[in-house]
C-alpha positions in Angstrom: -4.7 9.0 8.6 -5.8 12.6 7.3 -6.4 15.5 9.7 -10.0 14.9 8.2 -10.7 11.1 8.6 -12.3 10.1 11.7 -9.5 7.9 13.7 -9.5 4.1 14.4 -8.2 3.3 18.1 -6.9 0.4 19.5 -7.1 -0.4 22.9 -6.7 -3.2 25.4 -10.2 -5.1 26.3 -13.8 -5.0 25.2 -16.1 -2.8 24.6 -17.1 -0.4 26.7 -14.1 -0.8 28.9 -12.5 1.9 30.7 -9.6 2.0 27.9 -12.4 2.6 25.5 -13.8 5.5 27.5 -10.5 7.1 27.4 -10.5 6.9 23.9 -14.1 8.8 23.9 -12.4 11.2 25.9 -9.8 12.1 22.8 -12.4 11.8 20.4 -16.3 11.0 20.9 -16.8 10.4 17.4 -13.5 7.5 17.6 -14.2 4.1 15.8 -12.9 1.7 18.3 -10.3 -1.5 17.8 -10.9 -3.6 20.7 -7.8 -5.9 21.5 -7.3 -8.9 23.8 -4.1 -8.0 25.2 -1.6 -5.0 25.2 1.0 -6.3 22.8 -2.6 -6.9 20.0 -3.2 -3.2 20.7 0.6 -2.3 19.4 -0.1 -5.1 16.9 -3.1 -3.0 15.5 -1.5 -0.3 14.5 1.9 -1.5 13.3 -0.7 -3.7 10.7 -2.8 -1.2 9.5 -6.0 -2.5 11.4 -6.1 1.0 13.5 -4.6 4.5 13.6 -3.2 5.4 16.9 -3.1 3.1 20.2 -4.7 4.2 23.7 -2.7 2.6 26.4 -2.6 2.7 30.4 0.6 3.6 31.8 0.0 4.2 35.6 -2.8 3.8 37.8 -3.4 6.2 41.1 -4.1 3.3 43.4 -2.2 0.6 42.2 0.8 2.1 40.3 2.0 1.7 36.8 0.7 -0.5 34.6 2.9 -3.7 34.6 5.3 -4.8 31.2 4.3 -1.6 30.0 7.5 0.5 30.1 8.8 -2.4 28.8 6.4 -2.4 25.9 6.4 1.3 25.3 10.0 1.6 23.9 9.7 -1.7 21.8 6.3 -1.0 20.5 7.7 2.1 17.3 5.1 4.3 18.5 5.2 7.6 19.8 3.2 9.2 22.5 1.2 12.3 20.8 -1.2 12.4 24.2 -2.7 11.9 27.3 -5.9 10.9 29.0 -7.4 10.7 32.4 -10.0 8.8 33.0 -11.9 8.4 36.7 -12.6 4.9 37.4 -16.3 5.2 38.2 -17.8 1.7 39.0 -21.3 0.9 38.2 -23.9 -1.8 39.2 -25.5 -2.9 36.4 -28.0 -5.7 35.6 -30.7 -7.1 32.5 -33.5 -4.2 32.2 -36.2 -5.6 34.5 -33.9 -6.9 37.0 -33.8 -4.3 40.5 -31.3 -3.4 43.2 -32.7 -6.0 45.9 -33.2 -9.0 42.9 -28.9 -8.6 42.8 -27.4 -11.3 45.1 -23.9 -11.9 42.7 -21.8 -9.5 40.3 -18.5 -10.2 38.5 -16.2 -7.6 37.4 -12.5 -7.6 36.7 -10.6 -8.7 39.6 -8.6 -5.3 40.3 -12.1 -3.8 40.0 -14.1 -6.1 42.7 -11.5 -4.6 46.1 -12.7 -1.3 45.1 -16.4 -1.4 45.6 -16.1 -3.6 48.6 -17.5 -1.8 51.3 -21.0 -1.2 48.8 -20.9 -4.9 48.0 -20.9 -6.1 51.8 -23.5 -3.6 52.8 -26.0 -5.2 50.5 -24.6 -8.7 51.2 -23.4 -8.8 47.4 -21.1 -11.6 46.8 -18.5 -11.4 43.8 -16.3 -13.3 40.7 -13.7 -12.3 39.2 -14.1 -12.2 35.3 -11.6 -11.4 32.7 -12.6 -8.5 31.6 -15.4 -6.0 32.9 -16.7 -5.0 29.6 -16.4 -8.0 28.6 -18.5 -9.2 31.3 -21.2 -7.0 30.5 -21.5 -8.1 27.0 -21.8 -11.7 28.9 -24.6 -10.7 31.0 -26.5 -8.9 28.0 -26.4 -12.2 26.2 -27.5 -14.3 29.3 -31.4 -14.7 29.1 -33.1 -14.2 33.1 -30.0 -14.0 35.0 -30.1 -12.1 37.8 -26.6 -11.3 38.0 -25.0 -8.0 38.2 -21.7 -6.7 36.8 -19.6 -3.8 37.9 -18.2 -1.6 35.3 -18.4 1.8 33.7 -21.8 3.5 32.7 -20.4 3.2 29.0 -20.1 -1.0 29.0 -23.8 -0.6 30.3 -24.9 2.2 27.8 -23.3 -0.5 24.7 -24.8 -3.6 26.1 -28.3 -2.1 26.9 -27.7 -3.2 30.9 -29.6 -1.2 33.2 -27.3 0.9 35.5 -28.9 0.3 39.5 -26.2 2.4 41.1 -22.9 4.3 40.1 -20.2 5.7 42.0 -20.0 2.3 44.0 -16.1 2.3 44.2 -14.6 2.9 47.9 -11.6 5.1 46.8 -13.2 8.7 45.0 -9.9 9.9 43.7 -8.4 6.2 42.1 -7.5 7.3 38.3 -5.8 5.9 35.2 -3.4 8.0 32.9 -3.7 6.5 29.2 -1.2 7.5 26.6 -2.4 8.3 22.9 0.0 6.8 20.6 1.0 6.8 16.9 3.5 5.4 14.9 4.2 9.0 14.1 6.5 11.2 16.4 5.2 14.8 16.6 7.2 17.5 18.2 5.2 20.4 17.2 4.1 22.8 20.1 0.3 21.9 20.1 -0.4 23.2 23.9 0.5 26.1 26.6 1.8 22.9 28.3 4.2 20.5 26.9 5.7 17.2 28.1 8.5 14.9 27.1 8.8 11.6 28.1 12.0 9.3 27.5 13.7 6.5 28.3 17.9 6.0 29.1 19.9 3.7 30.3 22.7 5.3 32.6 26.7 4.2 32.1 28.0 2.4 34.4 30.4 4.6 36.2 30.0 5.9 40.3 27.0 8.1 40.7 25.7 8.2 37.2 22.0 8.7 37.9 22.8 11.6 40.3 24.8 13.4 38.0 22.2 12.4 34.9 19.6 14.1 36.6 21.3 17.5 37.6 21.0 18.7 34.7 17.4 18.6 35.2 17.6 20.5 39.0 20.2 23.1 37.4 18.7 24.1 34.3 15.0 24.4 36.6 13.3 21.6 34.4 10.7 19.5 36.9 10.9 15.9 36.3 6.9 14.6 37.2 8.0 10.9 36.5 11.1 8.8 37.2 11.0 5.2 37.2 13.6 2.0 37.0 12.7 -1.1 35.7 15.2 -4.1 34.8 16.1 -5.0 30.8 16.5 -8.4 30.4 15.9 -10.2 34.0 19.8 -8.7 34.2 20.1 -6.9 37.6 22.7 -4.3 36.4 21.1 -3.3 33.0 18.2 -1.3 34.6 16.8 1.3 32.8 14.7 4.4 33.2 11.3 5.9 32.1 11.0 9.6 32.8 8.4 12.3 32.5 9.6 16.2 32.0 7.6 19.1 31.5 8.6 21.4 28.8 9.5 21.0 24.9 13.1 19.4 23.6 13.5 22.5 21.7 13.1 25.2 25.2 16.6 26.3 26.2 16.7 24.4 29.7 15.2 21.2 28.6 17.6 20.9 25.6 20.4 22.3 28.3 19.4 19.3 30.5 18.9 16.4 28.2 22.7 17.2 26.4 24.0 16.7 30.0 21.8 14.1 30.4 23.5 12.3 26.9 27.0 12.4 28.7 26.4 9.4 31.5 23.8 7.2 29.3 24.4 4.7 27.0 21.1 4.2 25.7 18.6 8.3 25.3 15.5 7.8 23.0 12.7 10.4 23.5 9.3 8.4 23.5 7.5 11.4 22.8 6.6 15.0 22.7 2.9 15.8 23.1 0.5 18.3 25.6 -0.4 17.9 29.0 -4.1 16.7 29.3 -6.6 19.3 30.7 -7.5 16.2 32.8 -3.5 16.0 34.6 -4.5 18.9 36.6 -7.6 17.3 38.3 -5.5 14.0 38.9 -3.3 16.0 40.5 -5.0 18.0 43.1 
């Protein structure tokens, strides 16, 4: 892909779905790849069919995303970015169709718990679909249904639904953190703020992790993300995904990660890429 050429991005879902507007967020102007499932979206790019990948790691509400730090240091692609994207739910319905007309909506089924309180208050009952976006597109396609769906205003700005209310969702702070990712590592210094993010693998000897991750305390590098997860269904090969903030190449963070090398097997750096202007807002 040149610096000039407009990118292709692959992402999990249809149009219109959150994923996508975290795409918009990188690049307005994006040409989308919408995927069925998270191991297409990998798929994608490692065919040709897109540029870069746009993936959910980590949800504020619910956690990370699950099988993706599995995924992630299989996939052979790097993480070049980050998004943040607010999950704002909107009611949407058919032009023509109003508020009080909307007795039924479906939405994805992690999406449906978070408007609940707006749904009971207008005696709204709900079904889970497969995909939000993808319901929309549904809906747009169904001739006089009075049905409503619950997704983001850019599902109903694609599908020409009518938006009847935003802002439905219970929780005002719940937010997903997408990584940007390309089968090309880049470790230049492309932001005031840089992050790493890894994955190791600790040796097997007495109090490996806790002396793996001194080197982080000593040389004053803040970790904002560790996390296990298990390789294999094996209970003592467990791996972990970290985030750090700084560059490889800044004197404490390459202090730390050659201490880190002496009690891991396994040390491969995922990627090296800015922090989002967005990470500060998800923070606070």
């Amino acid at each position: 892909m040149s610096a000039q050429s407009t990118p292709r991005i692959a992402f999990q879902g249809a149009l219109g779905a959150y994923s996508h507007e975290a795409c918009l967020q990188v690049q307005p102007d994006v040409i989308p790849v919408p995927c069925t499932t998270f191991e297409g979206v990998i798929r994608a790019v490692k065919e040709g069919r897109a540029d870069l990948a746009m993936l959910p790691v980590e949800n504020s509400t619910y956690g990370r995303v699950a099988d993706m730090h599995r995924l992630l240091p299989e996939s052979g692609l790097h993480i070049i970015g980050e998004a943040f994207v607010r999950v704002r739910i909107a009611l949407m319905a058919r032009p023509g169709v109003k508020l009080e007309d909307i007795k039924h909506v479906r939405a994805h089924l992690v999406l449906l718990p978070q408007a609940r309180s707006y749904l009971d208050a207008h005696g709204i009952t709900s079904e889970p679909a497969a995909d939000s976006a993808g319901a929309a597109a549904e809906l747009a396609e169904t001739e006089g249904s009075l049905e409503g769906v619950l997704a983001s205003t850019v599902a109903a700005d694609i599908h020409g639904l009518n938006v009847l209310a935003t802002d439905i969702e219970d929780l005002d702070h719940n937010t997903t953190r997408f990584l940007l990712m390309s089968p090309d590592i880049d470790e230049t210094r492309r932001g005031d703020k840089m992050l790493t993010t890894f994955v190791f693998e600790v040796r097997n000897i007495p109090a490996a992790l806790y002396k793996a991750m001194g080197g982080f305390a000593t040389n004053g590098v803040n970790m904002t993300k560790l996390e296990s997860y298990m390789v294999g269904g094996s209970f003592t090969a467990t791996q972990f995904y970290a985030d750090i903030e700084g560059h490889p190449d800044d004197p404490g963070v390459k202090r730390a990660l050659e201490e880190l090398g002496y009690f891991t097997n396994m040390l491969k750096v995922l990627g090296v890429y800015p922090a989002s202007a967005g990470r500060g807002e998800a923070e606070s």
